[in-house]
Short mmCIF file of the C-alpha atoms (twelve columns), coordinates in Angstrom:
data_MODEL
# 
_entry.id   MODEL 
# 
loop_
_atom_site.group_PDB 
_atom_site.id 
_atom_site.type_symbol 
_atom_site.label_atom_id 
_atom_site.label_alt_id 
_atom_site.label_comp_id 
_atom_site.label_asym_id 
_atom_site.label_seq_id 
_atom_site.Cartn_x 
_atom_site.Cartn_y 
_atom_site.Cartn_z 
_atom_site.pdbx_PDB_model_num 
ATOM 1   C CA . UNK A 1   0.000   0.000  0.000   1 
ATOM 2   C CA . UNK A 2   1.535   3.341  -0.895  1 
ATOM 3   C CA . UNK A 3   1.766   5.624  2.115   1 
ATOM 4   C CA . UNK A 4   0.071   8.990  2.966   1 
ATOM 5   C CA . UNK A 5   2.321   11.742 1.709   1 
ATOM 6   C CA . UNK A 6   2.250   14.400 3.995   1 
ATOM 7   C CA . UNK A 7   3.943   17.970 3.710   1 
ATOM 8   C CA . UNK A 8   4.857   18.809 7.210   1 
ATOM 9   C CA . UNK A 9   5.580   22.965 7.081   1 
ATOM 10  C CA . UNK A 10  7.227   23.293 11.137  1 
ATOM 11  C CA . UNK A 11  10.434  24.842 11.887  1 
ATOM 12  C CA . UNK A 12  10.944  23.834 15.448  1 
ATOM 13  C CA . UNK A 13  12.455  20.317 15.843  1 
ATOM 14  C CA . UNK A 14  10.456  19.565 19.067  1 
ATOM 15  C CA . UNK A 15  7.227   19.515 17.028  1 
ATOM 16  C CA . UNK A 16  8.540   17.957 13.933  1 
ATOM 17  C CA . UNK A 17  10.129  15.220 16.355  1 
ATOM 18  C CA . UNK A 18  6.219   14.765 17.961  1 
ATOM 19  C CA . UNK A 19  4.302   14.761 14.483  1 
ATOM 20  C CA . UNK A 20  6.941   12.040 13.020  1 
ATOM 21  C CA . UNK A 21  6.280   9.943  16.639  1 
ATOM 22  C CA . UNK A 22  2.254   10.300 16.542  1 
ATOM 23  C CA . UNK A 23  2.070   9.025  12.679  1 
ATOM 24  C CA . UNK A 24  4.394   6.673  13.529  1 
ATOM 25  C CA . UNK A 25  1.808   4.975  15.886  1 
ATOM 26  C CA . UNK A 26  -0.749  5.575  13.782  1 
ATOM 27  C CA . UNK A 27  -2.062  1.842  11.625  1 
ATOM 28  C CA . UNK A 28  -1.537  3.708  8.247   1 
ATOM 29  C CA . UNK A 29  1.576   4.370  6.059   1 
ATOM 30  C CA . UNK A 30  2.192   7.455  6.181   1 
ATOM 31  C CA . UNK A 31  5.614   9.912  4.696   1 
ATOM 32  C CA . UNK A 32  6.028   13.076 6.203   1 
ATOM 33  C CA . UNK A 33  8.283   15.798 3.917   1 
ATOM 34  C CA . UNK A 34  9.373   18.519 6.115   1 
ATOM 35  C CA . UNK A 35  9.608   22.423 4.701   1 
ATOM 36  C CA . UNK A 36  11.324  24.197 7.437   1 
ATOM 37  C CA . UNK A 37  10.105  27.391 6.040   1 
ATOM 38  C CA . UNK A 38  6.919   28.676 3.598   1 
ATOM 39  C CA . UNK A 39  9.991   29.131 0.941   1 
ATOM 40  C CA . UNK A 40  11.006  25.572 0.851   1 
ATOM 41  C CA . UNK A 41  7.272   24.645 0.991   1 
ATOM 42  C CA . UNK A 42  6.351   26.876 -1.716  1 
ATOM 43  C CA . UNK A 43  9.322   25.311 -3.427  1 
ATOM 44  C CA . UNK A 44  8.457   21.467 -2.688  1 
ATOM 45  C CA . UNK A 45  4.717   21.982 -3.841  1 
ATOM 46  C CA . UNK A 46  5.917   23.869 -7.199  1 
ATOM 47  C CA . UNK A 47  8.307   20.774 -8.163  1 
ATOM 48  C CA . UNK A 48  6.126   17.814 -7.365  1 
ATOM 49  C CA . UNK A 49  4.217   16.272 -10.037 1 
ATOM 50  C CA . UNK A 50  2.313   14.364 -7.810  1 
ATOM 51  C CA . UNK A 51  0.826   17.047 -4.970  1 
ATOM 52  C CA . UNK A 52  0.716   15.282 -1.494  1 
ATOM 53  C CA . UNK A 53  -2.277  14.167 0.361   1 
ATOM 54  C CA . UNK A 54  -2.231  16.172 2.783   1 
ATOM 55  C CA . UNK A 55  -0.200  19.334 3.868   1 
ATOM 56  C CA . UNK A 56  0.203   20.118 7.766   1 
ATOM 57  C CA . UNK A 57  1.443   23.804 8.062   1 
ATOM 58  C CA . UNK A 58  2.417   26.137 11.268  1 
ATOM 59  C CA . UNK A 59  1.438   29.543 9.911   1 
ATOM 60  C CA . UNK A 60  4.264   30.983 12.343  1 
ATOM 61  C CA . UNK A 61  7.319   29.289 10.254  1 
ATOM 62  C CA . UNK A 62  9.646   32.009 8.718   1 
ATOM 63  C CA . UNK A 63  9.150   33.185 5.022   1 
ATOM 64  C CA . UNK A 64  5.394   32.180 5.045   1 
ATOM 65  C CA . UNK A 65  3.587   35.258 3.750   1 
ATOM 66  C CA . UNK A 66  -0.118  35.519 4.064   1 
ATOM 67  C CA . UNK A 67  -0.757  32.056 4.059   1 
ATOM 68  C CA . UNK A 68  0.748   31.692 1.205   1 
ATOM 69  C CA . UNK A 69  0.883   27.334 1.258   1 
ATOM 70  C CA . UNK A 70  -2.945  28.183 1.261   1 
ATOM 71  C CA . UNK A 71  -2.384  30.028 -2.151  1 
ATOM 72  C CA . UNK A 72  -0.062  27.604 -4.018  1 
ATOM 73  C CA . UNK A 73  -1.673  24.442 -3.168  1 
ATOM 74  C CA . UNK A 74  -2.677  22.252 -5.501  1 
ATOM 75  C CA . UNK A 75  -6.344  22.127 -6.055  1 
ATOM 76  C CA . UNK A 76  -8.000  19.077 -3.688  1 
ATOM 77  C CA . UNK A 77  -5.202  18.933 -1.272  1 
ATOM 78  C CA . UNK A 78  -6.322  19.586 2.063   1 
ATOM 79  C CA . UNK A 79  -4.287  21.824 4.206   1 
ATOM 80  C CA . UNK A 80  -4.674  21.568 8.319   1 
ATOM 81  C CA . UNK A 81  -3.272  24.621 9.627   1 
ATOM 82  C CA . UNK A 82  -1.625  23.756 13.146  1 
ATOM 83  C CA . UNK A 83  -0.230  26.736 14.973  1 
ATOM 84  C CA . UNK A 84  -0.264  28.300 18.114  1 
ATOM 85  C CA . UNK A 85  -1.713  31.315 17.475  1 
ATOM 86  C CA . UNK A 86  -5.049  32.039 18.450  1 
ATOM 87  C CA . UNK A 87  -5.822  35.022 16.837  1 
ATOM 88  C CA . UNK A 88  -9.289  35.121 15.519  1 
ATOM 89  C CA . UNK A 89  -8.688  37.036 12.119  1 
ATOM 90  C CA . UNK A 90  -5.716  34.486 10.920  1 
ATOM 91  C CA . UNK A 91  -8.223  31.809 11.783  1 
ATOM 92  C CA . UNK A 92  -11.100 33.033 9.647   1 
ATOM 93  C CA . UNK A 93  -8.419  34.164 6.637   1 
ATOM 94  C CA . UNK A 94  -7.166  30.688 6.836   1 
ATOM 95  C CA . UNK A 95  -10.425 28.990 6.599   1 
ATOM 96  C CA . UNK A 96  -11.665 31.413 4.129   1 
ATOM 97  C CA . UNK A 97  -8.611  30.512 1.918   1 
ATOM 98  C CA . UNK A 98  -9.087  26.930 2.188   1 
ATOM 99  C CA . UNK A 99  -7.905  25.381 5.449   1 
ATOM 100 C CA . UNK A 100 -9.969  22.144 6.488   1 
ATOM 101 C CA . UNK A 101 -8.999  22.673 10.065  1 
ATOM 102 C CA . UNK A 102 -7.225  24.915 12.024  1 
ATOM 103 C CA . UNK A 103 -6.111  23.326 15.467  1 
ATOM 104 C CA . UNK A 104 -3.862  24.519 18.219  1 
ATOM 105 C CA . UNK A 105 -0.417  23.300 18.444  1 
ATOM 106 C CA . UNK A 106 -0.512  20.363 20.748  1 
ATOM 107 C CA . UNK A 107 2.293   20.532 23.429  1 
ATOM 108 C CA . UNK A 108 2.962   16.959 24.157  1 
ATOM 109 C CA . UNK A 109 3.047   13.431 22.084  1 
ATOM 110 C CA . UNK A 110 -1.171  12.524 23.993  1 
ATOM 111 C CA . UNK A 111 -1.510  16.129 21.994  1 
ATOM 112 C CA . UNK A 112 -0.118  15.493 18.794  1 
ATOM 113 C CA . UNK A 113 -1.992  12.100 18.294  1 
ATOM 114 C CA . UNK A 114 -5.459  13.502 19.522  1 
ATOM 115 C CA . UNK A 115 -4.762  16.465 16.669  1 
ATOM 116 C CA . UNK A 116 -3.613  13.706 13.958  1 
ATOM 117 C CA . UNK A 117 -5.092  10.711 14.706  1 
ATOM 118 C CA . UNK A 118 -8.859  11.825 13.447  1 
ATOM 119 C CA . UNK A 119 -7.336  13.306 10.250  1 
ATOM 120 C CA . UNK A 120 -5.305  10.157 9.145   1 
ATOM 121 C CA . UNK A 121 -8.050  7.965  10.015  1 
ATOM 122 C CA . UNK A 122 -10.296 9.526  7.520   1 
ATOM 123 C CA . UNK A 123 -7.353  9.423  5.390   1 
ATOM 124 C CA . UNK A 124 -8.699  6.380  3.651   1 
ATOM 125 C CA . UNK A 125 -6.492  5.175  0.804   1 
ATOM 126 C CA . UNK A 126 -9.818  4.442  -1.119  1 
ATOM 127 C CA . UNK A 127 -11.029 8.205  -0.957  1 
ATOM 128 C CA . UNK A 128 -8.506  10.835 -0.077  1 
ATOM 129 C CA . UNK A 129 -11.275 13.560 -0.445  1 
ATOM 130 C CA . UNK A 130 -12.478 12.639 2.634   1 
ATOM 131 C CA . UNK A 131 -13.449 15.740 4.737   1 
ATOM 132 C CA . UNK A 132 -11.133 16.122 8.080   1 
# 
């Protein structure tokens, strides 16, 4: 079965270190691509003939202007925004732009998988349109 490819857009190591250990415990394949900036994600989705799956982004990495992953996404690829901010206006332009979800950076592994787990399990390899 071909795995899940996910774009992971986090610059901090700590997270990136949590995401890789919750889909590792998840019962799907699943490859996580890390941009550690909106550059190299812009860069990563403008080279790929194939888009990924799925594309996981903090909107507080450096070089990520106006949600721009939201902008150069491929059409049908869902993006979950995951970032710590809580400000209500970056929620709503996210949304409006496209985001599927936007979720608060978990702090902790329990976190992480409680945030993931729900959007890889409707990750179904049959349907990858599957709302999360």
């Amino acid at each position: 079965m071909k795995p899940i490819e996910v774009l992971l857009a986090e610059d901090s190591v700590g997270d990136i270190l949590l995401m890789h250990q919750a889909v590792t415990l998840e019962r799907s394949p699943i490859s996580v691509r890390v941009a550690a900036d909106g550059k190299q994600a812009i860069q990563i989705l403008a080279k790929r003939d194939l888009p990924p799956d799925l594309i996981i982004v903090d909107l507080g990495i450096p070089k990520l202007s106006e949600l721009s992953v939201l902008k150069k996404r491929h059409p049908g690829v869902p993006v979950v925004v995951l970032t710590p901010s809580r400000n209500p206006l970056q929620r709503r332009n996210a949304i409006q732009l496209g985001a599927r979800k936007y979720l608060q950076k978990p702090t902790n592994l329990a976190g992480y998988r409680r945030a993931i787990s729900p959007i890889i399990r409707n990750w179904g390899k049959t349907n990858r349109q599957v709302a999360v």
